[in-house]
py3Dmol code that shows the C-alpha trace and the ligand (Angstrom):
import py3Dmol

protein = """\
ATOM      1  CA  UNK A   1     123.339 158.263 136.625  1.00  0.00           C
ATOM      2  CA  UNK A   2     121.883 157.214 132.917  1.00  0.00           C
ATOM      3  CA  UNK A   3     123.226 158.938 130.076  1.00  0.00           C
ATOM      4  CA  UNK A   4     120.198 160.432 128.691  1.00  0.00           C
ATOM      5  CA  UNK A   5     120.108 162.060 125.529  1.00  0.00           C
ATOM      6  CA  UNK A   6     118.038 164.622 123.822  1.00  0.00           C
ATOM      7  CA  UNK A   7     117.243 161.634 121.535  1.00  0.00           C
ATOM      8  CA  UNK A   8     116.051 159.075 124.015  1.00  0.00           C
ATOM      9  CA  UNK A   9     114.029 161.468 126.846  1.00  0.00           C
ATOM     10  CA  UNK A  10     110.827 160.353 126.073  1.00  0.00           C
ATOM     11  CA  UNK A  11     108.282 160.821 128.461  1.00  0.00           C
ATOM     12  CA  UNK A  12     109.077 157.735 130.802  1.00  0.00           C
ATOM     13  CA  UNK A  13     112.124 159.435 131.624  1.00  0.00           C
ATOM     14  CA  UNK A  14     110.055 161.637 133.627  1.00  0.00           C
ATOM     15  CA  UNK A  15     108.184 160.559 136.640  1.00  0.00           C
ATOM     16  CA  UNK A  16     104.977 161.369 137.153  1.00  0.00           C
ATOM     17  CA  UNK A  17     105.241 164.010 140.164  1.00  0.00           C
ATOM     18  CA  UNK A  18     107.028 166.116 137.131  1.00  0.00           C
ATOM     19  CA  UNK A  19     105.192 165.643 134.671  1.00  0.00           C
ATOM     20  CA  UNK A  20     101.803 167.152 136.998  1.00  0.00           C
ATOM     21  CA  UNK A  21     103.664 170.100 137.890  1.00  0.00           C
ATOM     22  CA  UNK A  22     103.598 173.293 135.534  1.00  0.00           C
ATOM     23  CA  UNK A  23     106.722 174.546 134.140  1.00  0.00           C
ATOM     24  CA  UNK A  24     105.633 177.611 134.428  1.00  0.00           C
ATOM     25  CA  UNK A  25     102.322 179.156 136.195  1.00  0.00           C
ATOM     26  CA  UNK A  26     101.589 183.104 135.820  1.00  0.00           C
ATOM     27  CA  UNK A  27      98.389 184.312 138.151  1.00  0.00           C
ATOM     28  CA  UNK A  28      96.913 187.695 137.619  1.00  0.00           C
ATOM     29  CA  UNK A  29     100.678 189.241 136.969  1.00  0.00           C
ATOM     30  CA  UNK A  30     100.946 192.748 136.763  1.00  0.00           C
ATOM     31  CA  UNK A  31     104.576 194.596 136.071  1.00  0.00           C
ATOM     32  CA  UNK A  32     105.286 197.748 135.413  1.00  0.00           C
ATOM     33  CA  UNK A  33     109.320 199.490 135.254  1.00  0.00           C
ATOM     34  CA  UNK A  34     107.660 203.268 136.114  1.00  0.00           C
ATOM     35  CA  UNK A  35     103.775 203.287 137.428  1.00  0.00           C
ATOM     36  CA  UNK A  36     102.061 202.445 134.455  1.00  0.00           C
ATOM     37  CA  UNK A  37     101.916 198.491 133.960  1.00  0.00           C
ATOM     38  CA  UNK A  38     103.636 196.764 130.682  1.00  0.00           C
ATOM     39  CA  UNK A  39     101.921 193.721 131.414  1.00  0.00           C
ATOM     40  CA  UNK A  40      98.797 193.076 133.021  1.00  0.00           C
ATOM     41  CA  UNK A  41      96.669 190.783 133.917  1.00  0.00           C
ATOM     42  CA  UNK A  42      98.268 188.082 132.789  1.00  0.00           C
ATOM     43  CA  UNK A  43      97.111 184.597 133.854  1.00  0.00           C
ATOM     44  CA  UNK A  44      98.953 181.223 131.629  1.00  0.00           C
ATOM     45  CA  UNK A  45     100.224 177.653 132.680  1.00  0.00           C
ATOM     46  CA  UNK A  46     102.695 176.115 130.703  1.00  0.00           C
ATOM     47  CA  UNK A  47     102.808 171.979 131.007  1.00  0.00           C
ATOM     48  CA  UNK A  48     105.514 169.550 130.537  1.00  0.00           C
ATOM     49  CA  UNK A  49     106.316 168.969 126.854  1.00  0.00           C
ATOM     50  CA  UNK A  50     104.233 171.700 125.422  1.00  0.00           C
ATOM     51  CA  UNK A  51     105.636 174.322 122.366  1.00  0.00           C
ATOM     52  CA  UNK A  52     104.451 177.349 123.379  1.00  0.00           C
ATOM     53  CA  UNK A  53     105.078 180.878 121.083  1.00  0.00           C
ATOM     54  CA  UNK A  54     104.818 183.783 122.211  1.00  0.00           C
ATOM     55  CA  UNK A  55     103.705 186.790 120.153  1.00  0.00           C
ATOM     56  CA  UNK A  56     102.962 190.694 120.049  1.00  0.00           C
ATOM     57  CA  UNK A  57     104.185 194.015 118.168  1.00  0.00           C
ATOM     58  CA  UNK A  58     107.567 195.565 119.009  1.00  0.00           C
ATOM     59  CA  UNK A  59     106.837 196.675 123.108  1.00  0.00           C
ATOM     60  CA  UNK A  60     104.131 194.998 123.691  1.00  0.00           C
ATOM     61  CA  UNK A  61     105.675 193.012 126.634  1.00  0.00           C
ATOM     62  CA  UNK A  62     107.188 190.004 125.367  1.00  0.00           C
ATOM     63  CA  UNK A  63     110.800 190.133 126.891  1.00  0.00           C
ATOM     64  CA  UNK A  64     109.056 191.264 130.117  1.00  0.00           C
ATOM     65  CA  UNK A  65     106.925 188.336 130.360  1.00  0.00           C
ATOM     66  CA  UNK A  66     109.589 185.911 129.522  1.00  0.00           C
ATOM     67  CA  UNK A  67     112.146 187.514 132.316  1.00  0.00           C
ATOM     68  CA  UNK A  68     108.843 186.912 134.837  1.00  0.00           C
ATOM     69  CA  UNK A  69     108.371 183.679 134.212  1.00  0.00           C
ATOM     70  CA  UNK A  70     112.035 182.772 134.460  1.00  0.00           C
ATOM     71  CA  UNK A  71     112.753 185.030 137.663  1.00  0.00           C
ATOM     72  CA  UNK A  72     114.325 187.751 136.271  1.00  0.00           C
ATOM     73  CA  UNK A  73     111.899 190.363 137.361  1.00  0.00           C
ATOM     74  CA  UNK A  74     109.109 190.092 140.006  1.00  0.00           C
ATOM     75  CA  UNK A  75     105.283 190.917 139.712  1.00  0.00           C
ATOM     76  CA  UNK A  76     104.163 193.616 141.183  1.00  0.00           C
ATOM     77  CA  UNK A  77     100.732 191.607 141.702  1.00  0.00           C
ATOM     78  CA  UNK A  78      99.747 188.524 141.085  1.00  0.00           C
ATOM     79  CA  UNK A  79     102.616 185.281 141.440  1.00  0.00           C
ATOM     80  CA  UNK A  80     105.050 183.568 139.167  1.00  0.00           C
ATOM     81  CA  UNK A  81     105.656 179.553 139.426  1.00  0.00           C
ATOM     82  CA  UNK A  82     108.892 178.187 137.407  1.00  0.00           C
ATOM     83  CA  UNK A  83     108.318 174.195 137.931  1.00  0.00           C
ATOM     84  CA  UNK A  84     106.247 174.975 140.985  1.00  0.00           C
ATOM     85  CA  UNK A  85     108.068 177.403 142.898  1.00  0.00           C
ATOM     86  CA  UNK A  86     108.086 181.128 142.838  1.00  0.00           C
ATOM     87  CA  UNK A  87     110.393 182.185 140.017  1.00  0.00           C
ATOM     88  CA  UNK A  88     112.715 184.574 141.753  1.00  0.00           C
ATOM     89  CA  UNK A  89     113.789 182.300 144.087  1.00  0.00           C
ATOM     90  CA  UNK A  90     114.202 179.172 141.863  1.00  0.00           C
ATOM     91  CA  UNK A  91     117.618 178.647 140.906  1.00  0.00           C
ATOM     92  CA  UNK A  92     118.312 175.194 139.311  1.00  0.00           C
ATOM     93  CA  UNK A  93     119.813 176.613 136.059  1.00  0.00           C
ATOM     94  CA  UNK A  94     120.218 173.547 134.636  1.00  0.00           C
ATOM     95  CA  UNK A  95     116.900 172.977 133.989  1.00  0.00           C
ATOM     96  CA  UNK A  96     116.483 175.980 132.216  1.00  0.00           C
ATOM     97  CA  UNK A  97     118.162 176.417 128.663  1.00  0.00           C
ATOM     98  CA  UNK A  98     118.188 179.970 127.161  1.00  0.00           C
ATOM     99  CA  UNK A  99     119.376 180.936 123.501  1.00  0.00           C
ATOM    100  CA  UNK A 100     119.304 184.703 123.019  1.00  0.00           C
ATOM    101  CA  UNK A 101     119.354 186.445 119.590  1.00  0.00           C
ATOM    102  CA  UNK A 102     121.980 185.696 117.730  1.00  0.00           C
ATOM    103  CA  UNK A 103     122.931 189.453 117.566  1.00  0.00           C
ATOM    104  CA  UNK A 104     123.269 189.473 121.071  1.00  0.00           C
ATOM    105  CA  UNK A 105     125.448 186.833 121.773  1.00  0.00           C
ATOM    106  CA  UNK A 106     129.091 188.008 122.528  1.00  0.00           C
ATOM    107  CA  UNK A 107     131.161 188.077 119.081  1.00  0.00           C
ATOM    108  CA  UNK A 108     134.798 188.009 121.097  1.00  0.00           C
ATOM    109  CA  UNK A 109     133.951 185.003 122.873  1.00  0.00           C
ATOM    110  CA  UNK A 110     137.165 183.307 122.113  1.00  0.00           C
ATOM    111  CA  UNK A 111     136.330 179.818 122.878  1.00  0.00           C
ATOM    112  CA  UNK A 112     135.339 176.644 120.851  1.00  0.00           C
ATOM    113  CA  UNK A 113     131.935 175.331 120.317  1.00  0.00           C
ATOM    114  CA  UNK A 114     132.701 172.042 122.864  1.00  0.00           C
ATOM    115  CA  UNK A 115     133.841 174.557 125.465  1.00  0.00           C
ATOM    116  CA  UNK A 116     130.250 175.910 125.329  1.00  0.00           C
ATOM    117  CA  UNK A 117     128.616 172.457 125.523  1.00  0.00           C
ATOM    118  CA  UNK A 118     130.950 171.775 128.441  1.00  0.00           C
ATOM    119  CA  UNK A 119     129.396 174.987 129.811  1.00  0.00           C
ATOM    120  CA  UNK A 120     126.373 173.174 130.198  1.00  0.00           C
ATOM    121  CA  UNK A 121     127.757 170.514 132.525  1.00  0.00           C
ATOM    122  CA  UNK A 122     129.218 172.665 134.864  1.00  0.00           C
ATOM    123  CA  UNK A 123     125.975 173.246 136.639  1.00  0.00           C
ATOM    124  CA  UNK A 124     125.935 169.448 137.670  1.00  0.00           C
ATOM    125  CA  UNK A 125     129.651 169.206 138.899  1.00  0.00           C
ATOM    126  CA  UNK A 126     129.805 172.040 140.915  1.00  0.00           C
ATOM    127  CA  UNK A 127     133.534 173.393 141.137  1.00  0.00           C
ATOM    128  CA  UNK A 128     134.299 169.589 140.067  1.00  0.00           C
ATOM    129  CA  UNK A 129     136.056 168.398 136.987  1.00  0.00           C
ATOM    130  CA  UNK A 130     134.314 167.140 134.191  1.00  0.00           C
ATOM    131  CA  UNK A 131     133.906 163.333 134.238  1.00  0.00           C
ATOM    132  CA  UNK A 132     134.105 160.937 130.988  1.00  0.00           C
ATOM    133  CA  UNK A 133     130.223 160.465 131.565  1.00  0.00           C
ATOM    134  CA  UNK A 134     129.893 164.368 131.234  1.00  0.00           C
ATOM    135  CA  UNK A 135     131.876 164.458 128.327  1.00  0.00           C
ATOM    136  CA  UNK A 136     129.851 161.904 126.445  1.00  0.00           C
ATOM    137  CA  UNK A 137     126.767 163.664 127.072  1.00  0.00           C
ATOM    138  CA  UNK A 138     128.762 166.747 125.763  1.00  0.00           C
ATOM    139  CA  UNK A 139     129.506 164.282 122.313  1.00  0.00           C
ATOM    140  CA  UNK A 140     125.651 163.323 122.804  1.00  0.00           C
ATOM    141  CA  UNK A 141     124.231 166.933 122.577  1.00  0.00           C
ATOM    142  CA  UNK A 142     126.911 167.762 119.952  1.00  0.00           C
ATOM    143  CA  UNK A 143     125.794 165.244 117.813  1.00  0.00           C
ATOM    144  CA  UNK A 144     121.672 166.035 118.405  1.00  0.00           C
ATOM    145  CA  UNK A 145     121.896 169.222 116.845  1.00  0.00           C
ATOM    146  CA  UNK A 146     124.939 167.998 113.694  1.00  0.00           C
ATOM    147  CA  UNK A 147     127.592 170.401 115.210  1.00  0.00           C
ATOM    148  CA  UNK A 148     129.921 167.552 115.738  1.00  0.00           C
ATOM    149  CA  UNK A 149     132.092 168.484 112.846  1.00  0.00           C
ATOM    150  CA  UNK A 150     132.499 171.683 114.228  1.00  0.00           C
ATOM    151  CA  UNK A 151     132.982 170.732 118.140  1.00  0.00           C
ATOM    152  CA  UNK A 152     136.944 172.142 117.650  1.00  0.00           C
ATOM    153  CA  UNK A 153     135.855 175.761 116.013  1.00  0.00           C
ATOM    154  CA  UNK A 154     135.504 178.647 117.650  1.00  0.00           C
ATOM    155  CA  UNK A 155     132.262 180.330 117.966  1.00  0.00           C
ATOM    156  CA  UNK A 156     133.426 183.529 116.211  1.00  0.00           C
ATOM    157  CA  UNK A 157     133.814 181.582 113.312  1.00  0.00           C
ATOM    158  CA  UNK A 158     130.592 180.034 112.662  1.00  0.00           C
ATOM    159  CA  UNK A 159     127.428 181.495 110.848  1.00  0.00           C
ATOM    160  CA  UNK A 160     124.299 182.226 112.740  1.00  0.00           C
ATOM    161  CA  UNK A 161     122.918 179.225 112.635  1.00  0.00           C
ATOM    162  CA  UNK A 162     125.507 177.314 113.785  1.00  0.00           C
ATOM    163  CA  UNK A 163     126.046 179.539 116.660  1.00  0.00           C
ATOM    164  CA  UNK A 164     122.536 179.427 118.091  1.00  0.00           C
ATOM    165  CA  UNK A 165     122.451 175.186 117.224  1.00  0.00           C
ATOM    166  CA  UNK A 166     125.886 175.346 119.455  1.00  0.00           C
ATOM    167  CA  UNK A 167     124.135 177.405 122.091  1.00  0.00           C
ATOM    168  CA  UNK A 168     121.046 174.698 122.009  1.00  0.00           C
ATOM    169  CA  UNK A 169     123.562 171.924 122.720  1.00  0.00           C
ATOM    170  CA  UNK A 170     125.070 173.843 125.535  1.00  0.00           C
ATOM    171  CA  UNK A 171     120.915 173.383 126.759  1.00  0.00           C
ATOM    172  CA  UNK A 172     120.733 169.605 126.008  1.00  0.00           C
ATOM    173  CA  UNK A 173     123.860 168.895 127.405  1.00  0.00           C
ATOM    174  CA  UNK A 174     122.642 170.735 130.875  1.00  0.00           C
ATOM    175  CA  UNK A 175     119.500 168.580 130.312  1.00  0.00           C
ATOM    176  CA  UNK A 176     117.293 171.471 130.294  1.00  0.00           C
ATOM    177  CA  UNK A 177     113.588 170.944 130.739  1.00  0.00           C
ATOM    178  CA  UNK A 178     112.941 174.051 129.130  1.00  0.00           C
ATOM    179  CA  UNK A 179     114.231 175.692 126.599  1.00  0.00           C
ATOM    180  CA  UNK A 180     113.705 179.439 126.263  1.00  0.00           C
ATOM    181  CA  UNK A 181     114.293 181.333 122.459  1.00  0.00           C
ATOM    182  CA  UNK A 182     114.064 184.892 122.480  1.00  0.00           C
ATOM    183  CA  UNK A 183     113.786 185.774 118.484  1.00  0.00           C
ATOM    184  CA  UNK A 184     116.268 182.894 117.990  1.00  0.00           C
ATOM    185  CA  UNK A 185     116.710 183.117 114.225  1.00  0.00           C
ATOM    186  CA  UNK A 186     116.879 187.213 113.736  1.00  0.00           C
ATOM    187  CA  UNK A 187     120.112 186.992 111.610  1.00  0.00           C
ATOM    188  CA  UNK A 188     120.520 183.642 110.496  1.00  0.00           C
ATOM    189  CA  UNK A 189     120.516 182.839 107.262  1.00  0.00           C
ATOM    190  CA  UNK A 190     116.661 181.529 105.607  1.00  0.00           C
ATOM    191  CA  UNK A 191     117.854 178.133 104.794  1.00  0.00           C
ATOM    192  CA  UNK A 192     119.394 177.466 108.179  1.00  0.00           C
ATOM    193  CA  UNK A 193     116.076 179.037 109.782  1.00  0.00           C
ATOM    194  CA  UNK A 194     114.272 175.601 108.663  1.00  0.00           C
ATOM    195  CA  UNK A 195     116.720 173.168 109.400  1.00  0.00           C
ATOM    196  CA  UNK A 196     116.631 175.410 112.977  1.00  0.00           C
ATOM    197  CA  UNK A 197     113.074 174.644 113.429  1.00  0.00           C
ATOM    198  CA  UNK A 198     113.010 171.329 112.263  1.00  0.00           C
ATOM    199  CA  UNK A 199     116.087 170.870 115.349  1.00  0.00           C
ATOM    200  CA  UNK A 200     113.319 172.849 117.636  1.00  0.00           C
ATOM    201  CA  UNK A 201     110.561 170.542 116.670  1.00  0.00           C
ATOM    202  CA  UNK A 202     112.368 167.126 117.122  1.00  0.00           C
ATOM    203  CA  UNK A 203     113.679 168.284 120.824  1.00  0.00           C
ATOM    204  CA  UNK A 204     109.777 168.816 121.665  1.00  0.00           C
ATOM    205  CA  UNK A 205     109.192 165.526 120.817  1.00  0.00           C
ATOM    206  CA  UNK A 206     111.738 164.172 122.960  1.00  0.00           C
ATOM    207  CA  UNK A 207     109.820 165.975 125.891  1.00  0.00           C
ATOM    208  CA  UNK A 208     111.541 169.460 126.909  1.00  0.00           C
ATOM    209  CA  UNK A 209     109.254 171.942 127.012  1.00  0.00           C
ATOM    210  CA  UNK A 210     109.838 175.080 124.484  1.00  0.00           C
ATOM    211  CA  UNK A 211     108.905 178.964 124.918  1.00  0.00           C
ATOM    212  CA  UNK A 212     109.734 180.597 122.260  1.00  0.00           C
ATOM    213  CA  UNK A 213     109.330 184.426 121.959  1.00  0.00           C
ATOM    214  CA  UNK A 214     109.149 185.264 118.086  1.00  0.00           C
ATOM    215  CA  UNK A 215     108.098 188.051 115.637  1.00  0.00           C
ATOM    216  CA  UNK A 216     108.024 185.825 112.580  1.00  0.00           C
ATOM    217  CA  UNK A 217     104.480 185.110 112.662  1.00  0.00           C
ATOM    218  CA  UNK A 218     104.775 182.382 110.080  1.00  0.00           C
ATOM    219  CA  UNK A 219     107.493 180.469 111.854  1.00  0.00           C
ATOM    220  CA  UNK A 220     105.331 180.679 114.600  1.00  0.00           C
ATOM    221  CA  UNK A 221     102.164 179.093 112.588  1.00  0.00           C
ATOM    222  CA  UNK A 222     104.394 176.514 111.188  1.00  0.00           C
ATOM    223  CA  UNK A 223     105.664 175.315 114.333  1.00  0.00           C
ATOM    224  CA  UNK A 224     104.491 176.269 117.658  1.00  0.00           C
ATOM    225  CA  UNK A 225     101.250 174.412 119.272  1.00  0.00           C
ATOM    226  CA  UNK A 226     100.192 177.042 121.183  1.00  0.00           C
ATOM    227  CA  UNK A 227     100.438 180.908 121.016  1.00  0.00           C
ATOM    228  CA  UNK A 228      99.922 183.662 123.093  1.00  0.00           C
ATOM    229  CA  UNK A 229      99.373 186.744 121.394  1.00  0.00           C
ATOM    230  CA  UNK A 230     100.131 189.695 123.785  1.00  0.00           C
ATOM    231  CA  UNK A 231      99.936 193.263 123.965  1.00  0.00           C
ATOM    232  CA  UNK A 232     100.282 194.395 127.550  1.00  0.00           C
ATOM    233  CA  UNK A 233      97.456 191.895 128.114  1.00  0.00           C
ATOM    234  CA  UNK A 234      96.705 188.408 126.566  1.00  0.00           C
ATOM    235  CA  UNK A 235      94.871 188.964 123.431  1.00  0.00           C
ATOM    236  CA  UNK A 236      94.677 185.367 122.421  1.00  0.00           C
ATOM    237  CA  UNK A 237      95.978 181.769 124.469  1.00  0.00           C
ATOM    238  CA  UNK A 238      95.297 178.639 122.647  1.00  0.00           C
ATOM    239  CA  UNK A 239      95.915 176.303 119.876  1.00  0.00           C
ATOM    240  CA  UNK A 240      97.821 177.845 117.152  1.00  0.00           C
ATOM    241  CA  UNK A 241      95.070 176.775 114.233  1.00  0.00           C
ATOM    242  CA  UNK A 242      92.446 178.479 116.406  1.00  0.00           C
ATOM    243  CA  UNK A 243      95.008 181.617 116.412  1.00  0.00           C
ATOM    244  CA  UNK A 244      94.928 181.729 112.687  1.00  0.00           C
ATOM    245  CA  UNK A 245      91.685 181.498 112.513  1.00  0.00           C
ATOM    246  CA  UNK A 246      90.927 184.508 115.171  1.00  0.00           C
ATOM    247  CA  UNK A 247      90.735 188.069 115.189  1.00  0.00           C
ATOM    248  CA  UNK A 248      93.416 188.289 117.746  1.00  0.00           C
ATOM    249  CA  UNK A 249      96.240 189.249 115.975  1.00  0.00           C
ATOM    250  CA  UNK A 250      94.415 192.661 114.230  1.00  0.00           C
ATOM    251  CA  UNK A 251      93.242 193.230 117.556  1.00  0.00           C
ATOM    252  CA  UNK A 252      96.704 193.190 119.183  1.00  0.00           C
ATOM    253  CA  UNK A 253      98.579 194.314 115.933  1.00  0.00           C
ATOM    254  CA  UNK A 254      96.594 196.823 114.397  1.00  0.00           C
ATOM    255  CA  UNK A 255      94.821 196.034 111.030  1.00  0.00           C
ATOM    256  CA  UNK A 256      97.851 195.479 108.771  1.00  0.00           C
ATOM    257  CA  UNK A 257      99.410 192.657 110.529  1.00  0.00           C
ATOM    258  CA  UNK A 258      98.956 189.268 108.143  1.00  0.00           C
ATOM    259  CA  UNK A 259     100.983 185.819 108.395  1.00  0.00           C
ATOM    260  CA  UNK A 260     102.880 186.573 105.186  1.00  0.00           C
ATOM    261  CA  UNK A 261     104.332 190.033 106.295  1.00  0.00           C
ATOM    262  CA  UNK A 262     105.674 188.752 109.293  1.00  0.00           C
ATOM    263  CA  UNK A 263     106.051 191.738 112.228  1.00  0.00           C
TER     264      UNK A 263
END
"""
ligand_1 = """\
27
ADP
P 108.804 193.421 123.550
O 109.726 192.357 124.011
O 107.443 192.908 123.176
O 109.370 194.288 122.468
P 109.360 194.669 126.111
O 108.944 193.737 127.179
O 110.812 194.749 125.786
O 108.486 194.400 124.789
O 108.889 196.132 126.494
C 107.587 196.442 126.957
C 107.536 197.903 127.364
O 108.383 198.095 128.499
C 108.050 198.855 126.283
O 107.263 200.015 126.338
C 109.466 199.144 126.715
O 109.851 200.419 126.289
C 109.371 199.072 128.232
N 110.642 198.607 128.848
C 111.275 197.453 128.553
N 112.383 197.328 129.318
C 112.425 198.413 130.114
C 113.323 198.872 131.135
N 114.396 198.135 131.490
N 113.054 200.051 131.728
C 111.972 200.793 131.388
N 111.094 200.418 130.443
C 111.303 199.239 129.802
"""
view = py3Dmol.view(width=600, height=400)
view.addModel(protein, "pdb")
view.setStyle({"model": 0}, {"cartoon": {"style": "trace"}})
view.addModel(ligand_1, "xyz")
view.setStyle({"model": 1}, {"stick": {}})
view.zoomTo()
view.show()
């Protein structure tokens, strides 16, 4: 097995029955918890390699879309791909990286930031030990996102950023495809949100794949390709100059949405 890093997965690290395949493929999905849909309608393909933002108002369906597309909930119509086979029944974890808000992730976790990157290992050893190899890919995924320094702390004791950089690693080091932010920088300081993105963008140009679900519209203009501006259905899928340029996001946020205000 090679010892590829976030650094070196460049595109002919993939072969080319992956890279044809969608990472994720939503067709005419409909959900709804109680009878009236959240989301409808809703009809996107993700590709290999692409940064991909989704956008929308407080409820408009964001956090519902992202747990279709992973699985986590099932249409009601239409059918959900996740690299080519129905979500809810893929389970190859390791391909899928997911950092949370920070606010949600567990504050009494009382365990150090390389225990998390080893986390992401486990997937590929089974009930196995760790080998040397795995650890070095552990050091590897440390060192992509600068948390080596901090590899012996304990998450409780780092700032935001930090945590949601260790979290990332614990995604590199399970050699993710895809990696999945849900509002990834609500609480972390502003000049760690830069160096953040900055992280973000160099990982997409290694080749994995990002979704990233975010309410700061001008992190979202800064960085992502491609938005999709939703609100219960898809008010606006394509490149993100076009985005700025459209109507969409009155349309889905009501009149007094602009790039500088954020949400
Ligand atoms: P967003 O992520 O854009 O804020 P959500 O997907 O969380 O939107 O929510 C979309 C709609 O679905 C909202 O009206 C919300 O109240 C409702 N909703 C979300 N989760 C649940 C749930 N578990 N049970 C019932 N309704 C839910």
């Amino acid at each position: 097995m090679s010892t590829m890093t976030a650094s070196d997965r460049g595109s002919e690290g993939r072969t080319a029955s992956q890279s044809d395949e969608a990472v994720v493929e939503l067709s005419n999905v409909e959900f709804g918890y109680t009878a009236s849909p959240v989301v409808e309608d809703i009809s996107l393909r993700i590709d290999p390699g692409e940064y991909v933002a989704v956008v929308g108002p407080n409820g408009s369906g964001k956090s519902t879309l992202m747990k279709l597309m992973l699985g986590l909930l099932r249409p009601d119509e239409g059918t959900a791909t996740l690299f080519g086979e129905p979500s809810h029944v893929f389970d190859d974890g390791a391909r899928i990286g997911y950092v949370a808000q920070h606010a949600s992730a567990s504050k009494e976790m009382p365990i150090t930031v390389r225990e998390v990157v080893r986390m992401g290992r486990f997937p590929h050893v089974g009930f196995g030990r760790l080998s040397a190899e795995d650890d070095r890919i552990v050091d590897d995924a440390l060192e992509t996102v600068g948390m080596t320094a901090f590899a012996n702390r304990r998450v409780t004791k780092l700032s935001g950023g930090q945590r949601q950089r260790a979290f990332i690693a614990r995604a590199l080091a399970s050699e993710a495809d895809l990696l999945v932010l849900d509002e990834p920088t609500v609480g972390v300081d502003a000049e760690s949100v830069d160096a953040f993105y900055d992280l973000l963008e160099s990982l997409n140009e290694s080749g994995i794949t990002i979704l990233l679900i975010e309410h700061d519209l001008s992190a979202v203009t800064e960085h992502a390709d491609r938005v999709v501006c939703l609100n219960r259905e898809i008010y606006f899928d394509g490149p993100t100059e076009e985005f700025v340029e459209s109507d969409a996001l009155a349309r889905a946020f009501g009149t007094a949405a602009t790039f500088l205000g954020g949400n």
